[in-house]
MINU-613374 format. One record per residue (C-alpha): residue number from 1; x, y, z. Coordinates in steps of 0.5 Angstrom, whole numbers, plus 500, padded with zeros to 3 digits. Layout:
N
+------+-----+-----+-----+
| loke |  px |  py |  pz |
+------+-----+-----+-----+
|  NUM |   X |   Y |   Z |
...
+------+-----+-----+-----+
//
This chain:
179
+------+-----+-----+-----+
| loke |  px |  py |  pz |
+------+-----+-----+-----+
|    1 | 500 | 500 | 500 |
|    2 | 503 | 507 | 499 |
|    3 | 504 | 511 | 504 |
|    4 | 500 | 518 | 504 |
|    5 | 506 | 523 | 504 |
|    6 | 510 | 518 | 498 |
|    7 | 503 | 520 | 494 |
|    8 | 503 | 527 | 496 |
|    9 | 509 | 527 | 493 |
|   10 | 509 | 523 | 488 |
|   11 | 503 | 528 | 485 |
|   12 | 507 | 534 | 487 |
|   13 | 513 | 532 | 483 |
|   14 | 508 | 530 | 477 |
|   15 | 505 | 537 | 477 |
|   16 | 512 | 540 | 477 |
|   17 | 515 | 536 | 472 |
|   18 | 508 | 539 | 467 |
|   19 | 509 | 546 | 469 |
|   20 | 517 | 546 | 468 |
|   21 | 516 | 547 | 460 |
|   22 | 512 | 554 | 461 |
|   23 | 516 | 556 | 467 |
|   24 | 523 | 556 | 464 |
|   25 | 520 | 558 | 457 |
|   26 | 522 | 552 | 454 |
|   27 | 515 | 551 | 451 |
|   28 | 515 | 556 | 446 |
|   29 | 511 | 556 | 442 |
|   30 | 509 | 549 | 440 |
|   31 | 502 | 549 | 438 |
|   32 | 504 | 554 | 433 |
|   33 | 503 | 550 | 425 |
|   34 | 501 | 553 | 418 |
|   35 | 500 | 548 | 412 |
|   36 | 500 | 553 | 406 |
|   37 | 498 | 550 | 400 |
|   38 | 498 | 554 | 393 |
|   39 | 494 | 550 | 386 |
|   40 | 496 | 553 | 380 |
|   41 | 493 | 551 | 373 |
|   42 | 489 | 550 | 367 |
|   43 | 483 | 547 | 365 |
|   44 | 484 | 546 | 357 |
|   45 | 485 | 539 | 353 |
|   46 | 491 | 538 | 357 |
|   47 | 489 | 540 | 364 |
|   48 | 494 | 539 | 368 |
|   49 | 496 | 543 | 376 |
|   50 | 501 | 544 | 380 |
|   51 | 501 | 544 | 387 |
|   52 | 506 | 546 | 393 |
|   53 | 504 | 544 | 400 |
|   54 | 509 | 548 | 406 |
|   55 | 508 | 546 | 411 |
|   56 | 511 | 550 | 418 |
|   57 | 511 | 548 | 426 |
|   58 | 516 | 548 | 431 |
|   59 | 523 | 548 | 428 |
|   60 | 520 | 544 | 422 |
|   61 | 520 | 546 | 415 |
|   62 | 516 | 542 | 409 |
|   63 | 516 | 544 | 402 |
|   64 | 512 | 539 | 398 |
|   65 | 511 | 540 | 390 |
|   66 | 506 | 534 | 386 |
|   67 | 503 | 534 | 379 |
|   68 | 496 | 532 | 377 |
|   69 | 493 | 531 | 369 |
|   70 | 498 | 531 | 363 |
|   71 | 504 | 530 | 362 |
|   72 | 504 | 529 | 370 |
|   73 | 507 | 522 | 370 |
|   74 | 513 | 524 | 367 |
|   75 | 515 | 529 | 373 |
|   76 | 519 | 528 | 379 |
|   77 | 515 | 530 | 386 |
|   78 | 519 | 535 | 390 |
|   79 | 520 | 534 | 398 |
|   80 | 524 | 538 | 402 |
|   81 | 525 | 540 | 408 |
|   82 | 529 | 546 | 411 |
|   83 | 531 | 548 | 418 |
|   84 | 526 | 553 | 421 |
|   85 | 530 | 558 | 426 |
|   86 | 527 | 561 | 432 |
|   87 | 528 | 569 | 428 |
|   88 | 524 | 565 | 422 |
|   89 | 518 | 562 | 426 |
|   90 | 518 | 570 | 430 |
|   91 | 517 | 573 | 425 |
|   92 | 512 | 569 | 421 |
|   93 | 508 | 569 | 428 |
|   94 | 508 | 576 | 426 |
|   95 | 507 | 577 | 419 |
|   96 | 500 | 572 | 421 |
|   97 | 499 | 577 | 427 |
|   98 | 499 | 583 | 422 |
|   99 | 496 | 580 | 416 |
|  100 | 490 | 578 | 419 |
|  101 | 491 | 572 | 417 |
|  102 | 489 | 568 | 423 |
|  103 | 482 | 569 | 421 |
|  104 | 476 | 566 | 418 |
|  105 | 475 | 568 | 412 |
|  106 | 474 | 565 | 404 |
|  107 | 474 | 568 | 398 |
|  108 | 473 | 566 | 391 |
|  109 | 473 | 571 | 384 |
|  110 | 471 | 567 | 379 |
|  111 | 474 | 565 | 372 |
|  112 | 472 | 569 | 366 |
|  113 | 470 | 565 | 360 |
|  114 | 477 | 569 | 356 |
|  115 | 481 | 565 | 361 |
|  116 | 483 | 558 | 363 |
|  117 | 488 | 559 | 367 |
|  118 | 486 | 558 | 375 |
|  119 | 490 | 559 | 382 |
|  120 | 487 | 557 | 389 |
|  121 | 491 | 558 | 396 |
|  122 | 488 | 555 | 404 |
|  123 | 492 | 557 | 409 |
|  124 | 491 | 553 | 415 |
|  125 | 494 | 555 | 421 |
|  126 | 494 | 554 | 429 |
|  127 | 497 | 559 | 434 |
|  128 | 496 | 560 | 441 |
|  129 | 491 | 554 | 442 |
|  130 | 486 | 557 | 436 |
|  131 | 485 | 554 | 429 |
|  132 | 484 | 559 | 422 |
|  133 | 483 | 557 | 416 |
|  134 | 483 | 563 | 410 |
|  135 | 482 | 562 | 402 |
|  136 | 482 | 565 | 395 |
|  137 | 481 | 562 | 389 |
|  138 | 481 | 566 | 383 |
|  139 | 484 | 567 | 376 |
|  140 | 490 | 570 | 373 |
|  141 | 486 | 575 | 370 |
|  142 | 482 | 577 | 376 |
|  143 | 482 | 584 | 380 |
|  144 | 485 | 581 | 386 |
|  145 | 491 | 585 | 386 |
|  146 | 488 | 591 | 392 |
|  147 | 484 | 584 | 395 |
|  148 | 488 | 585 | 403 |
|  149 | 487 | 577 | 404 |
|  150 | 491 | 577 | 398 |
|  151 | 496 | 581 | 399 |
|  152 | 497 | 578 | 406 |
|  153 | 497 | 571 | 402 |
|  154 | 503 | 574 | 397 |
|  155 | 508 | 577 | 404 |
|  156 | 507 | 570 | 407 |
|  157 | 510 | 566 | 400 |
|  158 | 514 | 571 | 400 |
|  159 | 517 | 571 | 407 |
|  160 | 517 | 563 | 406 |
|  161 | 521 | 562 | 399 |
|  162 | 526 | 568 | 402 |
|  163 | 527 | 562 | 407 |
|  164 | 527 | 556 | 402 |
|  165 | 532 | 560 | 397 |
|  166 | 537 | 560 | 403 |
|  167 | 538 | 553 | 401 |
|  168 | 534 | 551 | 394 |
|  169 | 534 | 558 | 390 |
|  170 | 532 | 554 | 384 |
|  171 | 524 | 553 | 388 |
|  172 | 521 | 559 | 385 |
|  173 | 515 | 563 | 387 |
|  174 | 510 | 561 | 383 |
|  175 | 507 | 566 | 379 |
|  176 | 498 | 567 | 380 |
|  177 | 497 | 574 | 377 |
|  178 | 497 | 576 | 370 |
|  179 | 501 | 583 | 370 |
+------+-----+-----+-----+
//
């Protein structure tokens, strides 16, 4: 049988052992997760996509780039993955902060029959025990240069192929809108 002072013990080493992370600082951050994923592509005889999934939490960094329709086959996915700094995460936690991504939000700009070209961006992020989801899908022709949420999506491609290019400058950003 265990004695009542062991037990009283053994509860307050546990309740010590959870609350040391936070006190000392080192649980920084750890619900902190975006999955940004970019579609480009077009609908014709030989559609065809790309899609480039980067996925981003605590000192990790994934990028993903897989082909669908024609002519996908004879194209190699790519993975990498990239070592994410505590400046990196920093300043991404900030730029979603500023950018009001850590939101709810959709919007759509529907392709025009001139254009068969299409671009579609979900971000889904975690931080501070809280999920957002925001979206955009439109044309290469659309009026969306103005649009907030799509100048918030751009500075985060931006900010995420800054640190991939570290590393792989030859991952481009991919292009969405018409000049």
């Amino acid at each position: 049988m265990i004695k009542p002072r062991r037990f009283v013990l053994f509860i307050l080493v546990l309740a010590l052992g959870a609350a040391a992370p936070a006190a000392f600082g080192q649980a920084q951050k750890k619900d902190f997760y975006v999955q940004l994923i970019v579609v480009t592509g077009e609908f014709s005889r030989d559609a065809n996509s790309v899609t480039r999934t980067l996925t981003i939490s605590p000192d990790y960094f994934q990028y993903k780039e897989t082909y669908q329709g024609a002519r996908a086959g004879k194209r190699t996915p790519i993975t990498r993955e990239f070592k994410l700094t505590t400046q990196d995460q920093s300043e991404l936690i900030e730029l979603l902060r500023s950018d009001s991504l850590l939101s709810d939000s959709s919007t759509s700009k529907p392709r025009t029959k001139d254009t068969n070209r299409y671009f579609q961006l979900s971000l889904t992020s975690a931080l501070d025990g809280k999920e957002h989801s925001v979206s955009i899908e439109g044309a290469p022709s659309s009026d969306l240069k103005t649009d907030k949420i799509y100048q918030a999506f751009i500075n985060l491609i931006q900010r995420l192929y800054t640190i991939i290019n570290r590393t792989e400058p030859d991952l481009t950003i991919p292009s969405l809108l018409d000049n």
